[in-house]
C-alpha positions in Angstrom: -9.8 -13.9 -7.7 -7.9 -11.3 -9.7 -4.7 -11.8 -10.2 -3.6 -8.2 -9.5 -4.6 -8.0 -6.3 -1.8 -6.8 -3.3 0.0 -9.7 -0.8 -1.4 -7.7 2.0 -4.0 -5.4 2.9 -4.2 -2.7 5.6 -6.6 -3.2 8.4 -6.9 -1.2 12.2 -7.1 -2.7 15.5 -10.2 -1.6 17.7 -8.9 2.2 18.8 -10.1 4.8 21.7 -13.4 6.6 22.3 -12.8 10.1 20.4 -15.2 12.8 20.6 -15.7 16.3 19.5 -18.7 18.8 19.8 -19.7 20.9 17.0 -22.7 23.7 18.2 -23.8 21.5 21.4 -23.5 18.0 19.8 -21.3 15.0 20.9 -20.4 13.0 18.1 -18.2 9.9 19.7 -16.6 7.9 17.3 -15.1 4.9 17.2 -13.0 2.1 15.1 -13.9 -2.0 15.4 -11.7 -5.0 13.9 -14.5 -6.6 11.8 -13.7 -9.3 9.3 -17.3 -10.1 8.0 -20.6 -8.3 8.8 -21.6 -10.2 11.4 -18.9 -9.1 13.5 -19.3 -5.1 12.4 -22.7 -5.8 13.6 -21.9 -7.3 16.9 -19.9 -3.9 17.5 -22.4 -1.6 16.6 -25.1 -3.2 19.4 -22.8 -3.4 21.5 -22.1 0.6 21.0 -26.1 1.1 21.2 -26.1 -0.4 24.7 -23.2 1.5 26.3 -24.4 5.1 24.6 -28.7 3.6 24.8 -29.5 7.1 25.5 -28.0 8.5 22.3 -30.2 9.8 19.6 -28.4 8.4 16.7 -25.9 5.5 16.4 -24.8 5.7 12.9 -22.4 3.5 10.7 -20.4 2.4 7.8 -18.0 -0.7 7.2 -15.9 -2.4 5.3 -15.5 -5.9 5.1 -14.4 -9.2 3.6 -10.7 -8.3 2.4 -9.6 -6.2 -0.5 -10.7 -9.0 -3.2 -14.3 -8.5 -3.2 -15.0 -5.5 0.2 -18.7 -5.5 1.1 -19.5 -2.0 2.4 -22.2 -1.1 4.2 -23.3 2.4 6.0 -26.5 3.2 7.7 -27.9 7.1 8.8 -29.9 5.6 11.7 -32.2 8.2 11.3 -30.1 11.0 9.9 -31.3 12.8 6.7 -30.6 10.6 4.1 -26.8 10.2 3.2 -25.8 13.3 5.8 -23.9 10.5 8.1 -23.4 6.9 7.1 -21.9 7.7 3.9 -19.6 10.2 5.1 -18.4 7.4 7.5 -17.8 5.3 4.5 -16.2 7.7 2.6 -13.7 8.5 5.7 -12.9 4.5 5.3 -11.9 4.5 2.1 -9.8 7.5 2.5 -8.0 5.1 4.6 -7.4 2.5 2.4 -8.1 0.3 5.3 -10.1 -3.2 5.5 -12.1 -5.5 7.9 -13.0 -2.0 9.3 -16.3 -1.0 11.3 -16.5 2.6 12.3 -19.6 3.6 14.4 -20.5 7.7 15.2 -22.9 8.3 18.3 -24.5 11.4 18.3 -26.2 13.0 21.1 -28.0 16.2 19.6 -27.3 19.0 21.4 -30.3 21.1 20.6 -29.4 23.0 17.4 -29.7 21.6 13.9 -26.6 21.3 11.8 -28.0 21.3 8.3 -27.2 18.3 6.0 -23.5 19.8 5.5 -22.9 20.7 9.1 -24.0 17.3 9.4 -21.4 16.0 6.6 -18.6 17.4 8.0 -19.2 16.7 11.3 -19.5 12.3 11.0 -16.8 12.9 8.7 -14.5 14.7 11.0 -15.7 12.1 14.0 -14.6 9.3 11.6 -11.5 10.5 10.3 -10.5 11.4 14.0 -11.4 8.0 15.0 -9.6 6.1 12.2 -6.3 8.0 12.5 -6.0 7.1 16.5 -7.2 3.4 15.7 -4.1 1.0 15.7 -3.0 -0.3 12.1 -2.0 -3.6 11.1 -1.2 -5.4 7.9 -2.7 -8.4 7.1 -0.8 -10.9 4.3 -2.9 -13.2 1.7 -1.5 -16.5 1.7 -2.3 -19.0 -0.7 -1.7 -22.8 -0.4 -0.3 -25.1 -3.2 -0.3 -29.0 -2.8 1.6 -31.0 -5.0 2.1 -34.7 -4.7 5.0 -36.4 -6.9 7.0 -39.7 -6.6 10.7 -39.9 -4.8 12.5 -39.3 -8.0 11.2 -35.7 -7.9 11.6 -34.8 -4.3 14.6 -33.4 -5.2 13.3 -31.4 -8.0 10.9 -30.1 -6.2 12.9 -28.8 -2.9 15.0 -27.0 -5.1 12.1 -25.1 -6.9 11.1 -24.0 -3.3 14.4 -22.8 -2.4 14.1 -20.6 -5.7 11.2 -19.0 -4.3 12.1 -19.2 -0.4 11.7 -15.7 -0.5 7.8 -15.7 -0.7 7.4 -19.1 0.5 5.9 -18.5 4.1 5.7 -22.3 5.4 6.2 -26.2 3.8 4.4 -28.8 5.3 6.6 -31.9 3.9 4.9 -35.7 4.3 6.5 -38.8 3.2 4.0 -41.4 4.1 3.4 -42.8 1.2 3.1 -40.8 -1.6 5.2 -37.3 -1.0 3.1 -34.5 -0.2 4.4 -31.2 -0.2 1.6 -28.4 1.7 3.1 -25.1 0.7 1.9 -21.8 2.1 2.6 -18.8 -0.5 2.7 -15.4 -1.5 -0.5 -14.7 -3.4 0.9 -12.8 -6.1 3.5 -16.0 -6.3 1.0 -18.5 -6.1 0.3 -19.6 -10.1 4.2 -19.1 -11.3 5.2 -21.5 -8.3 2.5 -24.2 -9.5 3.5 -24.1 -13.5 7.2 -24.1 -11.9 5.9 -27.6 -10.2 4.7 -28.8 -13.4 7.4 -28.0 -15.3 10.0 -29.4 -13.2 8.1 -32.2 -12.8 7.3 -32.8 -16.6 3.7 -33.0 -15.5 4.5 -36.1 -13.1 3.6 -34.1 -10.2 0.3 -33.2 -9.3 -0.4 -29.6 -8.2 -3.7 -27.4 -6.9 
């Protein structure tokens, strides 16, 4: 995973039905949570059954996290790269995440042209994403490390040197100590070569 990626990412929050008409046409756009494609797919049928009488149904996401997005968009019978792509474009305008946004058209009698058609899913997206609710969502990283009694000590005070990205400690002492630490990504690899060091190696740390 690269090392320079952010501690959190921006995502959105399913938002309202937003609509606007352009020369007869409804385009109705709208924003879904997704955090994998499955889910983004799950929203889009469950837009073609409310809207089944729709012409087109057309689609772009964003998902998986910022480490490695996969993005997706689909005309649904558009001309090629007049809708979906628009709608993917809008998203990464957005510099948002674990985003599904899906444009219903019902054609209102008059063509638009493949630019009318451009601006118009862009516009319906853009609406759409600005009105959807945003979040932040923070990329936490667990680090285990397992060391005798001698270094308990030690190793409580390295996690009071980085208490302020430390999120959680799980702390077991059956046995052999086990310390469950929950972590800051960008954090994550200086607190386990701090473990080592401070441990002269004794401790073991993943």
């Amino acid at each position: 995973m690269p090392s320079n990626l952010p501690d959190s990412f921006r995502t959105l929050d399913e938002g309202p039905k937003l609509e606007i008409k352009i020369k007869a046409s409804r385009f109705i756009g709208q924003v879904f949570h997704a955090v994998d494609e499955e889910s983004a797919r799950a929203a889009l049928t469950g837009v073609r059954k409310r809207y089944h009488d729709a012409r087109h149904h057309c689609s772009a996401w964003r998902v998986g996290g910022p480490a490695v997005p996969l993005e997706r968009s689909d005309d649904d019978g558009e001309p090629s790269a007049s809708a979906g792509p628009p709608i993917l474009e809008a998203i990464r305008r957005a510099e948002v995440f674990d985003v599904a946004v899906i444009v219903t058209r019902y054609f209102g009698g008059t063509k638009l042209g493949k630019g009318g058609l451009i601006r118009a899913y862009d516009e319906a997206a853009r609406h759409a994403l600005e009105a959807a609710p945003p979040r932040d969502v923070w990329c936490d990283v667990a680090v285990t490390v397992q060391c005798g009694y001698d270094d308990v000590g030690t190793v409580e005070a390295i996690l009071a040197r980085f208490g302020d990205c430390v999120v959680q400690v799980n702390r077991v002492f059956d046995g052999e100590p086990t310390f469950t630490i929950l972590v800051r990504r960008s954090r994550a690899d200086d607190l386990r070569e701090a473990l080592v060091d401070g441990t002269a190696g004794r401790g073991r740390v993943t």
